[in-house]
N, CA, C and O of each residue as an XYZ file, in Angstrom:
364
protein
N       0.830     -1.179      0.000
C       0.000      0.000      0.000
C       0.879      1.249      0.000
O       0.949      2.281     -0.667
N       1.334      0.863      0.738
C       2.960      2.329      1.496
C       3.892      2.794      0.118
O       4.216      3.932     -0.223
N       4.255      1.214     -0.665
C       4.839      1.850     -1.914
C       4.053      1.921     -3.361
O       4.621      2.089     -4.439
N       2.716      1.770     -3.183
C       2.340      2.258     -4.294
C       1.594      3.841     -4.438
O       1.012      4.334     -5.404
N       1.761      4.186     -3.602
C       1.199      5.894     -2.745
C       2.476      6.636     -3.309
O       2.457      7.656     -3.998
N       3.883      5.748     -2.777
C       4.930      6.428     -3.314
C       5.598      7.104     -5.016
O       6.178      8.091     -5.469
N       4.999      5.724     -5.477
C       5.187      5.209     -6.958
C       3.726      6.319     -7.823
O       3.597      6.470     -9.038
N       2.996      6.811     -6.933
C       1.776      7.400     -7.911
C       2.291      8.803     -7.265
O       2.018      9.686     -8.077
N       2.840      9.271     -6.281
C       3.064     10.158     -6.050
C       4.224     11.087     -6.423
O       4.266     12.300     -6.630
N       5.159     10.115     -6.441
C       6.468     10.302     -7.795
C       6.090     10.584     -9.065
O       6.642     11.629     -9.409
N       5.188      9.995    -10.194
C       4.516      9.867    -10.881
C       4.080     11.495    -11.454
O       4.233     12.247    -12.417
N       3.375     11.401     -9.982
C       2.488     12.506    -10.035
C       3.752     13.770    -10.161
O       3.779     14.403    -11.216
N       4.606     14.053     -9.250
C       5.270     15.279     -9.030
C       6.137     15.114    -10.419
O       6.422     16.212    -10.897
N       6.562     14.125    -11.084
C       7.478     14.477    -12.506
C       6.730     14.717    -13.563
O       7.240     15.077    -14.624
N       5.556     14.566    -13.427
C       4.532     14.878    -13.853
C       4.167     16.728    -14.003
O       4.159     17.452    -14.998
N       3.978     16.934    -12.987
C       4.233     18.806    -12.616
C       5.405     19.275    -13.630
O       5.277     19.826    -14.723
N       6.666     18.869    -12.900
C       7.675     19.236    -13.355
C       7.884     19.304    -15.209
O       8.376     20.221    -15.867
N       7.498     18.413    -15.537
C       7.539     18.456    -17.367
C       6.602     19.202    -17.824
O       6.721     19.488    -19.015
N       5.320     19.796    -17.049
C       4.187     20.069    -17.692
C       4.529     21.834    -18.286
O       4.044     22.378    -19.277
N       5.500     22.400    -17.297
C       5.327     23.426    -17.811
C       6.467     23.779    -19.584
O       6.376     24.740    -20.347
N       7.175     22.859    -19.646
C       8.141     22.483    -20.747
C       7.028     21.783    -21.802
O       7.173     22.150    -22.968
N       5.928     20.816    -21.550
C       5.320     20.866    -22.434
C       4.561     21.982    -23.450
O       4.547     22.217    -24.659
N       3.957     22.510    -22.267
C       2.814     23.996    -22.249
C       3.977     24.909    -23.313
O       3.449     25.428    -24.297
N       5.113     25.063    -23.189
C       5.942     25.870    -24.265
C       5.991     25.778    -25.516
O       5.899     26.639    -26.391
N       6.244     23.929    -25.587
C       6.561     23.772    -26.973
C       5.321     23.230    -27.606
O       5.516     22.362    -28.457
N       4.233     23.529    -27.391
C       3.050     22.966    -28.282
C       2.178     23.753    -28.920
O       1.499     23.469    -29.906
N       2.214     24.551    -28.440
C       1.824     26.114    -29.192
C      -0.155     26.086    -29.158
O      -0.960     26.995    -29.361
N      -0.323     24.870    -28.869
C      -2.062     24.874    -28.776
C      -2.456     25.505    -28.012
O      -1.694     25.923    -27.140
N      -4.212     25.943    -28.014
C      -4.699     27.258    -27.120
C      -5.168     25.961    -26.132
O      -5.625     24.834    -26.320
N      -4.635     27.107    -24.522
C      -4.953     25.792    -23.759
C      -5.872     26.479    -22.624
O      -5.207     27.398    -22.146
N      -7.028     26.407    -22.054
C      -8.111     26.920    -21.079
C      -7.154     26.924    -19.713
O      -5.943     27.135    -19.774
N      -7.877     26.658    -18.461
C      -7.736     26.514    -17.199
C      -8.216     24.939    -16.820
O      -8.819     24.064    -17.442
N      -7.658     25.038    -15.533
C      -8.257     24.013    -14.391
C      -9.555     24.226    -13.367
O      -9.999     25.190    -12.742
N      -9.740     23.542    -13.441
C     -11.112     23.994    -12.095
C     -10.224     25.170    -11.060
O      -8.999     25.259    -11.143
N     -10.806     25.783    -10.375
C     -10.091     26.249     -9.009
C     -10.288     25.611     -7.849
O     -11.367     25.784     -7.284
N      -9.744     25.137     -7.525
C      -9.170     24.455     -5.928
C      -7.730     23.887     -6.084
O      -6.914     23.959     -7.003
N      -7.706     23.263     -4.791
C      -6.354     22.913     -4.606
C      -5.911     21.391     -5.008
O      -6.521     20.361     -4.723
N      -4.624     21.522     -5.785
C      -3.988     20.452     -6.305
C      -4.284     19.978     -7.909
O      -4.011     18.973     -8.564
N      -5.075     21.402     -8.211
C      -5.236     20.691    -10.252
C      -4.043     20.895    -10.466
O      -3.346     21.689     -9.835
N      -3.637     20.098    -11.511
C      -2.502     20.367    -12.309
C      -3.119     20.431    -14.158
O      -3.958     19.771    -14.771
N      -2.593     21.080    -14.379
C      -2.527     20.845    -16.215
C      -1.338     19.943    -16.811
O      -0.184     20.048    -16.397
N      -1.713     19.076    -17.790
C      -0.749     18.621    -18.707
C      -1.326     18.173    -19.416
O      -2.518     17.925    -19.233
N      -0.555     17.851    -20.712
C      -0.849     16.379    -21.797
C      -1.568     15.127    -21.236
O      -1.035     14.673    -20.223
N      -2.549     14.544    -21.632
C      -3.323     13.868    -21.575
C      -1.918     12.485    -21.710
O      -2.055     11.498    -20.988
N      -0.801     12.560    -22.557
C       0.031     11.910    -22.648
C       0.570     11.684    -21.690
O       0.461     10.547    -21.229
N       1.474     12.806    -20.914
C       1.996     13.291    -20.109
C       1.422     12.443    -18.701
O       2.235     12.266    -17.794
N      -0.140     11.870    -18.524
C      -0.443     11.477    -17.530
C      -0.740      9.708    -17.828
O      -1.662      8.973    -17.475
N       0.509      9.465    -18.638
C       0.315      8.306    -19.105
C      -0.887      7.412    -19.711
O      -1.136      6.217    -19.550
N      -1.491      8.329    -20.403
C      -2.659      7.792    -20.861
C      -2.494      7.680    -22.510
O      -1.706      8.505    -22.972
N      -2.963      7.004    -23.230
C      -2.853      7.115    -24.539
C      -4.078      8.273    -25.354
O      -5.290      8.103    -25.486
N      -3.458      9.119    -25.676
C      -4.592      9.962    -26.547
C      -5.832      9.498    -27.244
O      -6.997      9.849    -27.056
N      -5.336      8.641    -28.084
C      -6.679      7.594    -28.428
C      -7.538      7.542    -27.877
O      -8.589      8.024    -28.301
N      -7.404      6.708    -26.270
C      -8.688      6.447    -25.917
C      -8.845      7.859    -25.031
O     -10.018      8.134    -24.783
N      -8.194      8.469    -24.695
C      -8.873     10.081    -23.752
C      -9.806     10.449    -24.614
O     -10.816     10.997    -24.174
N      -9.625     10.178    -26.285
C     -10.839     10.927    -27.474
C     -11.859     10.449    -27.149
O     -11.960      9.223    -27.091
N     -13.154     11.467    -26.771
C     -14.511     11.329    -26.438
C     -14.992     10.677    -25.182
O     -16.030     10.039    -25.010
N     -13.997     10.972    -24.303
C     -13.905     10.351    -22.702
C     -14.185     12.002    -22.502
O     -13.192     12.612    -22.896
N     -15.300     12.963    -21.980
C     -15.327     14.255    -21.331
C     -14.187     14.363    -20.678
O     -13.085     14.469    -21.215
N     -14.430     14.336    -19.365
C     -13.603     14.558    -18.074
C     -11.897     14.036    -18.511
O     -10.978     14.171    -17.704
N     -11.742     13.575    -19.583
C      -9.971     13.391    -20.152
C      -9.737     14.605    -20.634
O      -9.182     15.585    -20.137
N     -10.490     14.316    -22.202
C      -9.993     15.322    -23.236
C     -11.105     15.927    -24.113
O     -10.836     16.087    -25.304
N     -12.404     16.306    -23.633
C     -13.446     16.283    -23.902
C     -13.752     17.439    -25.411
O     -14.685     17.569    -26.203
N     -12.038     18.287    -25.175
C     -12.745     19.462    -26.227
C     -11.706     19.060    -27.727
O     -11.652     19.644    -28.809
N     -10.816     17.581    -27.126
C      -9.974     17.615    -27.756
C      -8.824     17.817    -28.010
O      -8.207     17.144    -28.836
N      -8.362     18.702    -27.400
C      -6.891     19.502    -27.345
C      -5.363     18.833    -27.193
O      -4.228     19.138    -27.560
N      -6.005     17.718    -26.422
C      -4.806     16.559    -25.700
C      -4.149     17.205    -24.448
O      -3.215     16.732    -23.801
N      -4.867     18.478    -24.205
C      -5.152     19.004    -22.464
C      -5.800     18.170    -21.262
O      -6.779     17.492    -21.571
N      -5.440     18.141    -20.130
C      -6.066     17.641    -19.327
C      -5.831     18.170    -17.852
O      -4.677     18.556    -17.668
N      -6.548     18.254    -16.930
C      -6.285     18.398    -15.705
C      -6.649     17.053    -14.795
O      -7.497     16.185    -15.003
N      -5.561     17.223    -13.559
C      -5.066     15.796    -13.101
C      -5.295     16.012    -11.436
O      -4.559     16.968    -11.192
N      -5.806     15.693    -10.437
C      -5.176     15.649     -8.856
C      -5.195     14.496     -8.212
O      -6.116     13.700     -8.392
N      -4.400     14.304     -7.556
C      -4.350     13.320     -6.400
C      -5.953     13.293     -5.703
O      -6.668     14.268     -5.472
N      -6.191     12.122     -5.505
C      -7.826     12.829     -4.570
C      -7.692     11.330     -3.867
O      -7.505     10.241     -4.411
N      -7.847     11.650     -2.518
C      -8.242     10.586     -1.270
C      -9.325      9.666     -1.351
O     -10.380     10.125     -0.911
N      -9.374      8.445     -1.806
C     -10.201      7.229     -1.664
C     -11.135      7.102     -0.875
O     -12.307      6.929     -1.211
N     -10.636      7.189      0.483
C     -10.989      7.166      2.043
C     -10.824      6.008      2.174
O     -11.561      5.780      3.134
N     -10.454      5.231      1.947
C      -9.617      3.541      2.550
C      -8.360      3.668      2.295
O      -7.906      2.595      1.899
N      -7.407      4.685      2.351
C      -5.974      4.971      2.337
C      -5.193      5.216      1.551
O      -4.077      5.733      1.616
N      -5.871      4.781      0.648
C      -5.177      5.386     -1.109
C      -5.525      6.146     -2.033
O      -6.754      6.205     -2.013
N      -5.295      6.488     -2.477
C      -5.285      7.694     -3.565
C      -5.202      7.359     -4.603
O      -4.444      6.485     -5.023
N      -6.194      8.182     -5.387
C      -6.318      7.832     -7.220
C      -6.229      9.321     -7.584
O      -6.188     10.231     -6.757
N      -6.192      9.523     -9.467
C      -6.176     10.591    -10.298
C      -7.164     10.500    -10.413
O      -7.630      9.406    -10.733
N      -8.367     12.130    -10.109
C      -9.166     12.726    -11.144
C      -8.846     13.425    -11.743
O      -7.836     14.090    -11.510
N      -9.807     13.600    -13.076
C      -9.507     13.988    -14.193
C     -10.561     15.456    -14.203
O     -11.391     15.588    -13.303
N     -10.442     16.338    -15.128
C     -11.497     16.972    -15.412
C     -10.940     17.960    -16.699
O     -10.051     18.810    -16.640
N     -11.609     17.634    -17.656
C     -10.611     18.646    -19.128
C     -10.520     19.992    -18.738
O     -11.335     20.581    -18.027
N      -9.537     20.436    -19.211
C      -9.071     21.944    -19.185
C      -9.859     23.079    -19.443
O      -9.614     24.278    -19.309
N     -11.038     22.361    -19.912
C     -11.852     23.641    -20.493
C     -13.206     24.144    -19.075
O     -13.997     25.087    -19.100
N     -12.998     23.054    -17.962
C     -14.303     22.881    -17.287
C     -13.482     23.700    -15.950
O     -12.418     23.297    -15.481
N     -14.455     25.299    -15.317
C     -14.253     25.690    -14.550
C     -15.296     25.448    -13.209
O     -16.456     25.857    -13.167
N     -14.631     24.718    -12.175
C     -15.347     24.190    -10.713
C     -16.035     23.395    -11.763
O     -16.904     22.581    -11.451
């Protein structure tokens, strides 16, 4: 349990770190994240997902772009998963 929290949480933070090096070199128009705490933006790639199937999944990549927003969010049985919500959707 202990090291897979670690392994999604690593994940998660190199994740941050590349996103803003993506956001440079892609030149696409890219919206916002919801507001609260812990969205991140990146490539739908970027969050190890294959573009393919994010196409016509809303809450991936819903407008298309290959944008996505990502957070850590609490289970409540001790672990933690990614929600999703596309870049274009505010709260």
């Amino acid at each position: 349990m202990r090291i897979s929290r670690v392994v999604l949480t690593i994940a998660f933070v190199a994740m941050v770190a590349i996103t803003p090096a993506l956001a440079l070199g892609d030149g696409k128009p890219v919206a916002g994240c919801p507001h609260g705490p812990g969205w991140v933006l990146g490539t739908v790639q970027s969050f190890g997902i294959d573009p393919a199937t994010a196409s016509g999944i809303p809450s991936l990549d819903g407008n298309g772009d290959g944008w996505t927003c990502g957070r850590l969010q609490p289970l409540g049985n001790g672990f933690e998963g990614l929600a999703f919500r596309d870049n274009n959707v505010r709260n």
